[in-house]
Backbone bond lengths (Angstrom), bond angles and torsions (degrees), N, CA, C in turn:
res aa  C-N    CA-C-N  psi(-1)  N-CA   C-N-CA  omega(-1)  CA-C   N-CA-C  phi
1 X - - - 1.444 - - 1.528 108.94 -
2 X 1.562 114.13 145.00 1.325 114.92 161.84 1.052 139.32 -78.36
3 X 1.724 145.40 -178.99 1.004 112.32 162.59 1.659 134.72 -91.43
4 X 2.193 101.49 3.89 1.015 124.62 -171.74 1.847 92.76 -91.06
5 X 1.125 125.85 -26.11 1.725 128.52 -172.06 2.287 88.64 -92.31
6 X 1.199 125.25 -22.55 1.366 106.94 -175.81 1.958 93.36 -89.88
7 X 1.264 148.63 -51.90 1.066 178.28 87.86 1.592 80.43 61.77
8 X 1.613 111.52 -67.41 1.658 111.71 -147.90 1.673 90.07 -84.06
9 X 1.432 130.57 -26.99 1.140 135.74 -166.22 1.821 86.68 -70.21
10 X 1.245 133.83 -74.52 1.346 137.37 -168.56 1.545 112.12 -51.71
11 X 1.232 129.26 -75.33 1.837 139.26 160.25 1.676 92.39 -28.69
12 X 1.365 141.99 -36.90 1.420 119.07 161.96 1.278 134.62 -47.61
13 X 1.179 126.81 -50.47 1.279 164.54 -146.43 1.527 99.87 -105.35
14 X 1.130 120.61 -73.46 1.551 133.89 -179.57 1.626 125.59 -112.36
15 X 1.621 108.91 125.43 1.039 109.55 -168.99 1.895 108.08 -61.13
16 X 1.099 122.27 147.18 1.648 127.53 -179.09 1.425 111.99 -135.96
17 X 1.247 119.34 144.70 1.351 125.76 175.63 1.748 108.04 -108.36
18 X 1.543 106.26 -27.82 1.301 95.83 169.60 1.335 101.01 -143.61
19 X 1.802 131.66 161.23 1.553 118.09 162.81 1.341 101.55 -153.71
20 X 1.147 123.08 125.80 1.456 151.22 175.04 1.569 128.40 -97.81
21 X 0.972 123.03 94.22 1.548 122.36 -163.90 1.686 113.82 -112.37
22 X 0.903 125.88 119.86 1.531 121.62 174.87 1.431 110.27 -141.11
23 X 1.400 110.26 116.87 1.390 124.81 -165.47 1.815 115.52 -138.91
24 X 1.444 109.98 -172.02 2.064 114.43 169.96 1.689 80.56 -123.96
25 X 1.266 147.60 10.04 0.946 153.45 149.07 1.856 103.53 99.88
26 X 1.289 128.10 25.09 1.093 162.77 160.98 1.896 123.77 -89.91
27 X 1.718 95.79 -70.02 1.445 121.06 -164.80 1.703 99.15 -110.52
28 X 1.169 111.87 119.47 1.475 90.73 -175.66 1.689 110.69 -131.95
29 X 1.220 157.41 110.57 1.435 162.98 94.87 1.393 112.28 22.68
30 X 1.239 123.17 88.27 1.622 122.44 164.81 1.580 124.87 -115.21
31 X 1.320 100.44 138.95 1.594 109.79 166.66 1.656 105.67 -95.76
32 X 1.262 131.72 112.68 1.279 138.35 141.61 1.588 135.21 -104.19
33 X 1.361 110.11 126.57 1.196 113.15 -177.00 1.785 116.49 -114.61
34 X 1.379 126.32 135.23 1.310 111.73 -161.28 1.288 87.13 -166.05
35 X 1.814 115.35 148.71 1.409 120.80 167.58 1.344 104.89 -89.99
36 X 1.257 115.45 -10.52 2.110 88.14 163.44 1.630 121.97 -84.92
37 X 1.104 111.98 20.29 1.475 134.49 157.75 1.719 108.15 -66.25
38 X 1.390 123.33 -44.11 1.580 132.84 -168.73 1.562 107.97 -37.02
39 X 0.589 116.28 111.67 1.991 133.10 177.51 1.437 117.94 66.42
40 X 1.140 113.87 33.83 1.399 122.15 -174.85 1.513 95.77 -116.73
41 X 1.824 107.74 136.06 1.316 114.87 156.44 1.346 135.34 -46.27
42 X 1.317 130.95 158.39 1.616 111.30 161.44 1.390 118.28 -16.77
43 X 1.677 97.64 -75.13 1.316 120.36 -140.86 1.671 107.71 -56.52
44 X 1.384 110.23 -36.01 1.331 141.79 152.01 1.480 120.79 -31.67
45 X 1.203 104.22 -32.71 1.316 108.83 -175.97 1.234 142.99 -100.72
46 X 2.264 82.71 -26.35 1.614 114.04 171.90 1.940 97.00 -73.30
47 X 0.727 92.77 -20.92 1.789 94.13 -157.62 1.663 96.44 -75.31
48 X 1.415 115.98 -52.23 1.340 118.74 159.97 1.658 116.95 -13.76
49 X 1.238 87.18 -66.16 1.786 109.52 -169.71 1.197 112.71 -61.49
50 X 1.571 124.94 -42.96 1.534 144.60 -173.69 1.401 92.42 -64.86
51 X 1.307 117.69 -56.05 1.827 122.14 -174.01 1.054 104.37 -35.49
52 X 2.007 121.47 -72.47 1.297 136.01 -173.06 1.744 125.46 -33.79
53 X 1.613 85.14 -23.78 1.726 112.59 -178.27 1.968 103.59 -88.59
54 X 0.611 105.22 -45.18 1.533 117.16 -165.53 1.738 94.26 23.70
55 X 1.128 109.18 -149.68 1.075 124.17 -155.60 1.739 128.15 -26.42
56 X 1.257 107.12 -2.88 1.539 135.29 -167.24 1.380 114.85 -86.00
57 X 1.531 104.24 -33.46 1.806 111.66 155.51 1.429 122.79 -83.37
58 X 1.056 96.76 -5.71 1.713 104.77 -174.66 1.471 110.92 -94.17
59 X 1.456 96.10 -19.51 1.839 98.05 -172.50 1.439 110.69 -104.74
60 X 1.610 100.24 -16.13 1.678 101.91 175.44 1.612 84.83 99.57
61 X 1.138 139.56 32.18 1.106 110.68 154.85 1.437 135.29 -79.07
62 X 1.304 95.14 -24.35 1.640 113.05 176.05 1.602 81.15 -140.43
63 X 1.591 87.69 132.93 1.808 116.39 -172.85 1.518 103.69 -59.66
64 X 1.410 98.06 -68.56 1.155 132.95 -146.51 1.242 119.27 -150.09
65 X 1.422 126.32 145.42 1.833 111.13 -157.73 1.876 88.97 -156.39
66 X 1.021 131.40 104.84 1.463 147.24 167.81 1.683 109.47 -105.57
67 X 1.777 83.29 132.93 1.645 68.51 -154.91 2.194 87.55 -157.61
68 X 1.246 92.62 131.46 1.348 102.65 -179.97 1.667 109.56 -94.48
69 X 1.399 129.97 117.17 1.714 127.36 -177.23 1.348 89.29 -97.57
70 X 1.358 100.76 171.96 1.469 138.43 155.82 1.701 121.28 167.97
71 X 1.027 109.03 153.82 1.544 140.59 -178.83 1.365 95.59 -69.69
72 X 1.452 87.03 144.85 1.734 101.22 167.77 1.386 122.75 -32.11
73 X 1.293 112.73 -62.71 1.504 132.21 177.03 1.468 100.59 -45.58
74 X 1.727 125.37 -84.26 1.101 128.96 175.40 2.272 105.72 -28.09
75 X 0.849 105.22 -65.47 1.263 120.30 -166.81 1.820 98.73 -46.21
76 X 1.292 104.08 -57.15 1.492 107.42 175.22 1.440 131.67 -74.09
77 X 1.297 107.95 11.55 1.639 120.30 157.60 1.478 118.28 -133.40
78 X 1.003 111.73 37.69 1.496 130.15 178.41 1.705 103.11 -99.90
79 X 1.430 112.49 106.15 1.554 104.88 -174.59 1.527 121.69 -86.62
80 X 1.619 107.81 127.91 1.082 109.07 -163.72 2.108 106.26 -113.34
């Protein structure tokens, strides 16, 4: 998988304002930012993301998926 075919698979599923993917196309590192993140815990949030995946972690298509969320707000005071 790419990170432009994991990217379009997630932004399907869940609305995003930003998404950042860096992977060996196995192990993958994401930045997602989304307002259906708003009062939800992490864990809450990773699980969101895992959903968008469904069956795709289960088959090994994507190993492994590490992945930092946040909300607009969060997202817009994050110094870059």
């Amino acid at each position: 998988m790419t990170a432009d075919e994991l990217k379009t698979i997630i932004a399907a599923s869940l609305p995003c304002e930003h998404i950042a993917l860096e992977g060996d196309g196995r192990h993958w590192y994401a930045t997602i930012v989304s307002a259906e993140f708003e009062g939800k815990r992490p864990i809450a949030r990773h699980q969101r993301v895992y959903k968008t995946l469904g069956e795709k972690m289960h088959t090994d298509e994507v190993h492994a998926l590490s992945m930092k969320t946040f909300t607009p707000a969060e997202w817009a005071a994050q110094p870059r």
